[in-house]
C-alpha positions as CSV (number, residue, x, y, z in Angstrom):
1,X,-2.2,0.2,5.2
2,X,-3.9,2.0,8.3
3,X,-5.0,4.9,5.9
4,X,-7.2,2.7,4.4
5,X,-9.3,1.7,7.0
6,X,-9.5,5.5,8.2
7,X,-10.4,6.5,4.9
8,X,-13.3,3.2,5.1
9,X,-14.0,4.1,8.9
10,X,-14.8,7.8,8.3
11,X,-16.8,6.9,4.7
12,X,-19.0,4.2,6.6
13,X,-19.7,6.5,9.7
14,X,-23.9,6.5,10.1
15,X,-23.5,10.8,10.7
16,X,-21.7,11.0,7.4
17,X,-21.6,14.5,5.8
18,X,-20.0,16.1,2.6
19,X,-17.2,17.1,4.9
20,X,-16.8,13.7,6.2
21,X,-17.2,12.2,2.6
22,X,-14.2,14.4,0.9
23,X,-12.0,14.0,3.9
24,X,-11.9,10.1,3.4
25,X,-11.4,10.5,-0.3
26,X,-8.4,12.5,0.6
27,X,-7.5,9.7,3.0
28,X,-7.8,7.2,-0.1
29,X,-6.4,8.9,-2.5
30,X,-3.0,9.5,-0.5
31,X,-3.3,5.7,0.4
32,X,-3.4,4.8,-3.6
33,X,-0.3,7.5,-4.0
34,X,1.5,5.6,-1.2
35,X,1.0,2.2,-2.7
36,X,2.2,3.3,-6.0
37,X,5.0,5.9,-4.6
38,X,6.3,2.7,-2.8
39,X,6.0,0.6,-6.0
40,X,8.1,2.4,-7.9
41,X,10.3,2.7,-5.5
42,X,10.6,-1.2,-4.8
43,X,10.7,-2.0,-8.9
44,X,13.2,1.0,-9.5
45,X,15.8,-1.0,-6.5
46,X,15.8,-3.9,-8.5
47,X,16.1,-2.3,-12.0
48,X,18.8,-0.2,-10.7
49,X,21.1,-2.4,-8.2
50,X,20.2,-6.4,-10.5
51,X,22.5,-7.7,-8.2
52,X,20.4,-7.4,-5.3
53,X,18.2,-9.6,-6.2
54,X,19.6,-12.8,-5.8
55,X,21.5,-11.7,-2.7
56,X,18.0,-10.7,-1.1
57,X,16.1,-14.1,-2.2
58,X,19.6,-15.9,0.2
59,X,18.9,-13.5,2.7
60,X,17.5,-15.5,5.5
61,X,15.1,-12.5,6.7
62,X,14.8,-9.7,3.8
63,X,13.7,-12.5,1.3
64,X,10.6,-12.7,3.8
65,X,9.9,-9.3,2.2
66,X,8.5,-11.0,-1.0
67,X,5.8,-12.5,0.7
68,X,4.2,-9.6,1.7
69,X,4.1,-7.7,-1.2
70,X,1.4,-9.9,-3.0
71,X,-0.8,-9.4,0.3
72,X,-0.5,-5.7,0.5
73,X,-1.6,-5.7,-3.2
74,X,-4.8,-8.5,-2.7
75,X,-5.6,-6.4,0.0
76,X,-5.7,-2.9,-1.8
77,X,-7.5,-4.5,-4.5
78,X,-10.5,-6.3,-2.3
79,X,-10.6,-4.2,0.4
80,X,-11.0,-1.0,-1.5
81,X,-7.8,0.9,0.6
């Protein structure tokens, strides 16, 4: 998530220049690989191991993990990165 507000930061600087301009697109295009590398990765864990599912939701701390995925994708989606 901090890649994305580099990749904003360096796009939105008032001396902006070509160089400037492709190195945030770099920055945001790694960011969008990262989400979806992650992603996969998450939705292949519970393909894979089913059983884990139910022991992570009575988990008293990791089933706190479902809450922030649906930020981290509300906020890739409306903040742009």
């Amino acid at each position: 998530m901090g890649t994305g507000i580099v990749s904003i930061l360096l796009h939105n600087l008032p001396y902006n220049g070509t160089s400037i301009y492709w190195i945030s697109v770099v920055i945001f295009a790694f960011n969008v690989f990262l989400f979806v590398l992650f992603t996969l990765i998450s939705a292949a864990r519970y393909t894979l191991f089913r059983g884990i599912w139910t022991i992570m939701l009575n988990h008293p701390t990791q089933s706190l993990f479902l809450g922030s995925s649906p930020i981290e994708n509300l906020l890739d989606i409306t903040d742009g990165g």
